[in-house]
Backbone as JSON, one array per atom type, in Angstrom:
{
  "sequence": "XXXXXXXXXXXXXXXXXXXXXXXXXXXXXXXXXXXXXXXXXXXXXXXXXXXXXXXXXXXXXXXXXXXXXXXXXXXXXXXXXXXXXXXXXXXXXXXXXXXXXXXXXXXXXXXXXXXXXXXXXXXXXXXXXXXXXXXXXXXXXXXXXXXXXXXXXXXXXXXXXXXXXXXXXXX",
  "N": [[125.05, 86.85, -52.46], [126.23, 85.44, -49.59], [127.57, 85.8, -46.08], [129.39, 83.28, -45.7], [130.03, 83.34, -48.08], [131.65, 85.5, -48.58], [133.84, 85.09, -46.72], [135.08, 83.29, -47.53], [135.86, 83.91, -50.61], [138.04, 86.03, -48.91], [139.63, 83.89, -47.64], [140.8, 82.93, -50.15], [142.42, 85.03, -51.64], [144.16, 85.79, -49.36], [145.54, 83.39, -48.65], [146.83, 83.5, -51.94], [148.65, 86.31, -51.18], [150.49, 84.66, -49.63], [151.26, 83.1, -50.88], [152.59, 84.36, -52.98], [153.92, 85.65, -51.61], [156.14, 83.65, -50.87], [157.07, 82.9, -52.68], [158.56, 85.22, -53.98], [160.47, 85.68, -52.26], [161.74, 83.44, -52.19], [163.22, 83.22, -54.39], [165.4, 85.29, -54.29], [168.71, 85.06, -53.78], [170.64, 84.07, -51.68], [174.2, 84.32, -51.18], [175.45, 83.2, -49.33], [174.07, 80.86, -47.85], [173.2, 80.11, -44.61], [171.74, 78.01, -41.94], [169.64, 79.1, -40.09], [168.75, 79.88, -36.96], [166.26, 77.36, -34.97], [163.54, 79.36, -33.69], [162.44, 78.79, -30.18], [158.87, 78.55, -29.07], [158.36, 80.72, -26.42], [155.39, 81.05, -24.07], [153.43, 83.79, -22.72], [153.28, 84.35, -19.66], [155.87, 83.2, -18.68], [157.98, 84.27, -20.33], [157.25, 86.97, -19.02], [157.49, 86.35, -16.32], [160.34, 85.54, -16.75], [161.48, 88.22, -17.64], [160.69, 89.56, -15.65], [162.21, 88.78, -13.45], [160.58, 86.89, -11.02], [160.36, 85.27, -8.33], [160.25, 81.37, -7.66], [158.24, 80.45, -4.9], [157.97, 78.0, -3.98], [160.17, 76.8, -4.54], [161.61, 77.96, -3.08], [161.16, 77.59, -0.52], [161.63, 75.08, -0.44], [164.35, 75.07, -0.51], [164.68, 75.53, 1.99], [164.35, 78.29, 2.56], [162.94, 81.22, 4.3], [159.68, 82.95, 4.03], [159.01, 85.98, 3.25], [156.88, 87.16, 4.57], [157.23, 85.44, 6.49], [159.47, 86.13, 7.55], [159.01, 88.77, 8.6], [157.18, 88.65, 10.11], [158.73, 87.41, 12.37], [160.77, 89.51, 12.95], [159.17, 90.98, 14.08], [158.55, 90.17, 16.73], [160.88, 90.24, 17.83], [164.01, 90.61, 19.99], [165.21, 94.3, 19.66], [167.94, 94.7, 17.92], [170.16, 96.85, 18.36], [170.11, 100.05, 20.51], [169.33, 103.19, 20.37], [169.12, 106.72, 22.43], [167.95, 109.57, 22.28], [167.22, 111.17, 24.25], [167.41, 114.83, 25.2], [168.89, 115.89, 23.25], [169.09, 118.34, 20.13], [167.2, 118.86, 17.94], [168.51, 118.96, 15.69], [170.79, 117.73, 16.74], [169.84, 115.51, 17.38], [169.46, 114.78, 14.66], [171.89, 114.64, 13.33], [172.5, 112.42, 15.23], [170.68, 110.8, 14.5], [171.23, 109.18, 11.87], [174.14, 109.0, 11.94], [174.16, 106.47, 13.56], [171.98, 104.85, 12.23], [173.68, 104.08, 10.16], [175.73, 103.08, 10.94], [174.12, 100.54, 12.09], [173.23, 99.11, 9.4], [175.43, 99.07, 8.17], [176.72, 97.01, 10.44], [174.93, 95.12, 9.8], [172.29, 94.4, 11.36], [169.25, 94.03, 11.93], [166.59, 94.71, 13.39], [166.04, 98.12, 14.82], [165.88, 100.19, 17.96], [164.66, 103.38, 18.85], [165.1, 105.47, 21.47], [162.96, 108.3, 22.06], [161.53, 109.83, 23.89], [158.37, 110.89, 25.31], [157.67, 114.0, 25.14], [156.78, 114.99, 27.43], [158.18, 117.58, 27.95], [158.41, 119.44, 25.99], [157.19, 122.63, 24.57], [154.07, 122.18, 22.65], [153.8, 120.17, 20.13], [155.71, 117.16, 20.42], [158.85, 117.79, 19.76], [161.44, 115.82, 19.52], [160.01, 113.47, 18.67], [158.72, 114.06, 16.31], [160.99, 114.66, 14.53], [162.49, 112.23, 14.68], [160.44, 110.83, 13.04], [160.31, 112.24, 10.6], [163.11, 111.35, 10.02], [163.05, 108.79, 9.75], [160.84, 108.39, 7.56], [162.47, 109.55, 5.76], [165.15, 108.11, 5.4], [166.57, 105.72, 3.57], [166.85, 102.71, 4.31], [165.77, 102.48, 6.05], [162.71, 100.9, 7.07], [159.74, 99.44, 7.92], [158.03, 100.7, 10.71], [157.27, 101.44, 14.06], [155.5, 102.27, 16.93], [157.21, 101.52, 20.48], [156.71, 98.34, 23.07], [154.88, 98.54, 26.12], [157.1, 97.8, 27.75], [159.45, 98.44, 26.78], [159.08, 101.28, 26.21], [157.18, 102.49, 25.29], [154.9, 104.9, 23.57], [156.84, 106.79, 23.89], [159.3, 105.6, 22.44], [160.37, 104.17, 19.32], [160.53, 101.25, 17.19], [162.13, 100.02, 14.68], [162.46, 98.38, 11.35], [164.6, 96.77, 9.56], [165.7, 97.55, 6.3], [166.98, 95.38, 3.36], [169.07, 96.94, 1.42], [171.13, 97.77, -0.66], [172.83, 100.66, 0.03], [174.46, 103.48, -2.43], [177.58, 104.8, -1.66], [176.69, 105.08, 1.27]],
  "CA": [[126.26, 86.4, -51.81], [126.13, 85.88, -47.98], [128.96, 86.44, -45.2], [130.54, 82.46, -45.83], [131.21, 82.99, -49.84], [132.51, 86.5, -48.27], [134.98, 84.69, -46.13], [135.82, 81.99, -48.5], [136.84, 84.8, -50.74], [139.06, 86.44, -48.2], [140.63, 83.48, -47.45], [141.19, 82.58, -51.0], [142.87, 85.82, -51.48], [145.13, 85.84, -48.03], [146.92, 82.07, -49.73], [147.49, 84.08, -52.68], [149.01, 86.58, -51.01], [151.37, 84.28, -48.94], [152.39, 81.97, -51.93], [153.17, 85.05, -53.75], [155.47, 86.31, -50.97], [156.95, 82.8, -50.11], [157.61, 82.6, -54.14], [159.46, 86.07, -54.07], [162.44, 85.67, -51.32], [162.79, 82.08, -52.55], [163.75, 83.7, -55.89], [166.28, 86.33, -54.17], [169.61, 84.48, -54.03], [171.67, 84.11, -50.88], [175.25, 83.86, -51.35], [176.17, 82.02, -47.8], [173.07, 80.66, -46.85], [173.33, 79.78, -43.24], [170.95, 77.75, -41.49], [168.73, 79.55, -39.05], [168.42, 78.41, -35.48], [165.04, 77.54, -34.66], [163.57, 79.75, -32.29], [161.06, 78.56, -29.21], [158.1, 79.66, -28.57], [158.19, 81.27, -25.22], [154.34, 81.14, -23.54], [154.2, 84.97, -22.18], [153.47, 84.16, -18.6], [157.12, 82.52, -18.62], [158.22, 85.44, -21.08], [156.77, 87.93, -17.92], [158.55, 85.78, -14.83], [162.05, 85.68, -16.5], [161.87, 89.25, -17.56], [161.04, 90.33, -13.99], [162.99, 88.15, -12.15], [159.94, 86.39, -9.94], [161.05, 83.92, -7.73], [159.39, 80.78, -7.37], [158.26, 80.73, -3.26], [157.42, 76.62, -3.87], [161.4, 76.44, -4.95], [162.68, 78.96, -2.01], [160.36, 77.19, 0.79], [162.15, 73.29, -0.6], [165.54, 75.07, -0.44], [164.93, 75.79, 3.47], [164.28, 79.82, 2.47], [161.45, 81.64, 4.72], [158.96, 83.74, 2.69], [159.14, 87.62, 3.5], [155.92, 86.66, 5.93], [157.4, 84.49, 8.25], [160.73, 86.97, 8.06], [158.46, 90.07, 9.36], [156.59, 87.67, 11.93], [160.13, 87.16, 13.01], [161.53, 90.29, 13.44], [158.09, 92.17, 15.1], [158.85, 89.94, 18.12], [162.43, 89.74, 18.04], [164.29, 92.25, 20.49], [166.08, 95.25, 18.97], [169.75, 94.35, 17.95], [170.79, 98.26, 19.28], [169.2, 100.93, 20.62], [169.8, 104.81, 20.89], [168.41, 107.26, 23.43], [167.91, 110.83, 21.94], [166.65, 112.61, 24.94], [168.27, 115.86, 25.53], [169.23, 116.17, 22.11], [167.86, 119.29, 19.85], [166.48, 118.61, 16.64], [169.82, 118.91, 14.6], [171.8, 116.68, 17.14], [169.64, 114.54, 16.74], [169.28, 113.82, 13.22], [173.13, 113.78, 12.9], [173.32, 111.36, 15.67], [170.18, 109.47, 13.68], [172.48, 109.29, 10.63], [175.2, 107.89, 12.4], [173.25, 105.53, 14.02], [171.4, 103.98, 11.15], [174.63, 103.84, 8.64], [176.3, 102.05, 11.44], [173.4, 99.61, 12.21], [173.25, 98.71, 8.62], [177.19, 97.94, 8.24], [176.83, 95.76, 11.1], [173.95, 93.85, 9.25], [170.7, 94.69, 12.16], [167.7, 93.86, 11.27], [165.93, 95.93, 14.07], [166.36, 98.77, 15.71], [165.31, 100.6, 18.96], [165.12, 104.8, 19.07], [164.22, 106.61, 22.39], [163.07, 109.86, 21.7], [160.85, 110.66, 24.56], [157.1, 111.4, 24.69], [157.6, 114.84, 24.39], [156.37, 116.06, 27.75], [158.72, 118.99, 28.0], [157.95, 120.23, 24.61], [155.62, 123.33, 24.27], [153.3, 122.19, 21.99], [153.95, 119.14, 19.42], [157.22, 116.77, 20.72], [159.88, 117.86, 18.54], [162.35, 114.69, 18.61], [159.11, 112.22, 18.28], [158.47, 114.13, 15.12], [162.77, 114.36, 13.87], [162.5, 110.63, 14.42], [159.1, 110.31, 12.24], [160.74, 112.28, 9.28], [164.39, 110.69, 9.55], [162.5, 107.27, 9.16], [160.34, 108.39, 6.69], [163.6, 109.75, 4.49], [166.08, 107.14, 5.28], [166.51, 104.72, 2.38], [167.25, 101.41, 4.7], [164.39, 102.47, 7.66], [161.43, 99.64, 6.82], [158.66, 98.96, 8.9], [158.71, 100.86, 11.91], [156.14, 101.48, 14.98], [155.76, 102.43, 18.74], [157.47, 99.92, 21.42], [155.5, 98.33, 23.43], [155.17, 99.24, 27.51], [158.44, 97.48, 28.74], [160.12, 99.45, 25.62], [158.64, 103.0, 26.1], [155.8, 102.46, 24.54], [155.13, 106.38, 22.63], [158.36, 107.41, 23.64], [160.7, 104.76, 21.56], [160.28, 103.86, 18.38], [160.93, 100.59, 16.23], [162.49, 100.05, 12.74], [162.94, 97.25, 10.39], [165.95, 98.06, 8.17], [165.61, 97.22, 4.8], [167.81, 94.74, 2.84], [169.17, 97.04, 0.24], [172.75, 98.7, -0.92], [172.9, 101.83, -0.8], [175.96, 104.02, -2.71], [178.06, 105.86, -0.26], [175.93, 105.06, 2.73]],
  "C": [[126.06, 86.57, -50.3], [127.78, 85.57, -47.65], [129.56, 85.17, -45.88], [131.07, 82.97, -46.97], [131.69, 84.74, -49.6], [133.89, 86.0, -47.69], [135.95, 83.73, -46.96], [136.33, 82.93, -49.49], [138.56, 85.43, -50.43], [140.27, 85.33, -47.96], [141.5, 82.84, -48.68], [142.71, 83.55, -51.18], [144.37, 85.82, -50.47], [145.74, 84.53, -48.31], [147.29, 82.48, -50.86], [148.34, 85.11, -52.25], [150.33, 86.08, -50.01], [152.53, 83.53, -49.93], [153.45, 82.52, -52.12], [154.55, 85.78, -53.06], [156.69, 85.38, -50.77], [157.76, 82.83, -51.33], [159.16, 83.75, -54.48], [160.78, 86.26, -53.01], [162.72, 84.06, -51.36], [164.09, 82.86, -53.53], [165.35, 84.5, -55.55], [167.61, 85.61, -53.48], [170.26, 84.94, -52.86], [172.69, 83.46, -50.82], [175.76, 83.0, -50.37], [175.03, 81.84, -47.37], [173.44, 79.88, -45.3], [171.76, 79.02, -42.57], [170.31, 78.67, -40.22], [168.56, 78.92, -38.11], [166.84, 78.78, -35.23], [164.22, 77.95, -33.31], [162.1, 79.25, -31.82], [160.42, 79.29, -29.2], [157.38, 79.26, -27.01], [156.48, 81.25, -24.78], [154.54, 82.87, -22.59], [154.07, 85.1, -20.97], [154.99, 83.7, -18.34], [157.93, 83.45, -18.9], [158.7, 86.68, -19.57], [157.7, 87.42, -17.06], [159.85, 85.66, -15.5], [162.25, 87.08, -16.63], [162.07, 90.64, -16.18], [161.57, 90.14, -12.98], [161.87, 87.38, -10.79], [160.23, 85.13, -9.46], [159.89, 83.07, -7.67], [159.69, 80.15, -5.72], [158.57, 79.28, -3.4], [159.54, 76.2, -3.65], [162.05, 76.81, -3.65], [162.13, 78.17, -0.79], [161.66, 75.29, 0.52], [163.34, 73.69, -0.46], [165.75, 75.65, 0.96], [164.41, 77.59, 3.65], [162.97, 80.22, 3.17], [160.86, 82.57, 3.96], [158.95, 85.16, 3.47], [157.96, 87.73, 4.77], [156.07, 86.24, 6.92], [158.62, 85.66, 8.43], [160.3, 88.17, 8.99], [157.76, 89.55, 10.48], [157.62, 87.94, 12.84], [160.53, 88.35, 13.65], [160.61, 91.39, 14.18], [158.7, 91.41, 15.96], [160.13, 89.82, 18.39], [162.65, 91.06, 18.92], [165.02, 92.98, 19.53], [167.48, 94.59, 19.07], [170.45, 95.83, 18.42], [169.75, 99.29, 19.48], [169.82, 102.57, 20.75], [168.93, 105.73, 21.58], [169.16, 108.79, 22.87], [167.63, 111.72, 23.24], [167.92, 113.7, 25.2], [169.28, 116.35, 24.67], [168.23, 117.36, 21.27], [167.71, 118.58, 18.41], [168.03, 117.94, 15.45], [171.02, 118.33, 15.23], [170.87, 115.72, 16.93], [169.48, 114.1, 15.63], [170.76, 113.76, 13.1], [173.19, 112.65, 13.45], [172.35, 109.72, 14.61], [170.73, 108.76, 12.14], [172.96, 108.5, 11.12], [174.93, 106.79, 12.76], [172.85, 104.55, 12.88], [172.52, 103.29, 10.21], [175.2, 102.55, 9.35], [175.6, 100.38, 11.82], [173.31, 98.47, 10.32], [173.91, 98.35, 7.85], [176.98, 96.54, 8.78], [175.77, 94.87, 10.65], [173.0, 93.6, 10.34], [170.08, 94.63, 11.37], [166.69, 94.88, 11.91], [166.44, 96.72, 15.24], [165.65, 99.34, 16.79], [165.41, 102.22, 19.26], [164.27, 105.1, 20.41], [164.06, 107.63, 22.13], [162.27, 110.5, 22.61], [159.66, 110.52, 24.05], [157.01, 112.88, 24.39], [157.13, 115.71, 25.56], [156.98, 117.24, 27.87], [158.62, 119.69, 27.17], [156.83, 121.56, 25.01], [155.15, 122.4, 22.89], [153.66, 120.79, 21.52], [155.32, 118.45, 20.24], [157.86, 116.67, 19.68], [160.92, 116.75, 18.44], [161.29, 113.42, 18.66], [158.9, 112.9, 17.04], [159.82, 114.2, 14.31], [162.49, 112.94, 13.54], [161.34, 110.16, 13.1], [159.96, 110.96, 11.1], [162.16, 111.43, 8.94], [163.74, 109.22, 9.19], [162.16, 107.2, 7.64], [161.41, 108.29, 5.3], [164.84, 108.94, 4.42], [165.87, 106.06, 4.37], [166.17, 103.43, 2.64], [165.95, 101.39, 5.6], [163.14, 101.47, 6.19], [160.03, 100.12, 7.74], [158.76, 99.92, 10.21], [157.16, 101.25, 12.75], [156.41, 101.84, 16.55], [156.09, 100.92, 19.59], [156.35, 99.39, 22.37], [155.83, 98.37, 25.07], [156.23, 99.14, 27.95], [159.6, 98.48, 27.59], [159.94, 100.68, 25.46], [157.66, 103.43, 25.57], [156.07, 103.79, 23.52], [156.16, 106.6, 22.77], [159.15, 106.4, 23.23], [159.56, 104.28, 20.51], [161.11, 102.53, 17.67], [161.41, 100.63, 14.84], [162.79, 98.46, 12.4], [163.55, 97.77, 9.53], [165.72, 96.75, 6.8], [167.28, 96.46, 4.43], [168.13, 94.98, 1.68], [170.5, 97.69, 0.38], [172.83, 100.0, -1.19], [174.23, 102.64, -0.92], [176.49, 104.7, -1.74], [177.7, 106.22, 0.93], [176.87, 104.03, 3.69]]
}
């Protein structure tokens, strides 16, 4: 016996075993049969993009929409929509005032912002509100993108943000 009259076997076998099942829930009597709706079959790339929600760019570009690429092009060169000037603030005025600051920027619907915080020469050692500013970014929910200005902006001493386009509860 070689492998085919092995397979021809198997598949003999595997139609007896289908008849025999199709034979046994004919047999089993449903009082209200109901027709069955016939379901599609989904391809799972298609499956994948509705379950994750992926937009199609081709659709968003024909309905006038810019792609997240041209939006960040946009808003590196754009000026700041407000700015705040920390100097002469200590550590813990400034992060309330960076609080206030941000919640309010992100009511009014800014896209970017502008922080002075100094380079830091009066500091001993490290500049303490260039590093406040680096963690309040880091831990703010809405702070995006952010980076040093550039010379006419304070260069090291001010800082950029891109605020994020999200909701957050009780903010």
């Amino acid at each position: 016996m070689d492998f085919g009259d092995i397979l021809d076997q198997w598949d003999e076998s595997e139609k007896k075993k289908k008849s025999s099942q199709n034979n046994t829930s004919s047999k089993k009597a449903n009082p209200d049969p109901k027709p069955q709706p016939e379901l599609k079959k989904i391809d799972p790339l298609t499956l994948w993009m509705r379950r994750y929600g992926v937009e199609d760019k081709d659709a968003a570009a024909e309905r006038g929409e810019s792609s997240a690429a041209e939006r960040r092009r946009r808003l590196l060169h754009k000026k700041p929509d407000a700015m705040i000037d920390l100097h002469g603030l200590s550590r813990d005025e400034a992060w309330a005032s960076l609080d206030a600051f941000f919640k309010d920027a992100k009511r009014r619907g800014f896209e970017k912002i502008l922080i002075i915080h100094g380079k830091g020469n009066h500091s001993s050692g490290e500049a303490v509100l260039k590093r406040t500013v680096r963690e309040f970014i880091e831990r703010c929910p809405f702070a995006g993108e952010s980076g040093h200005s550039s010379v006419s902006q304070g260069a090291a001493g001010a800082s950029w943000v891109l605020l994020k386009n999200v909701n957050v509860p009780g903010k």
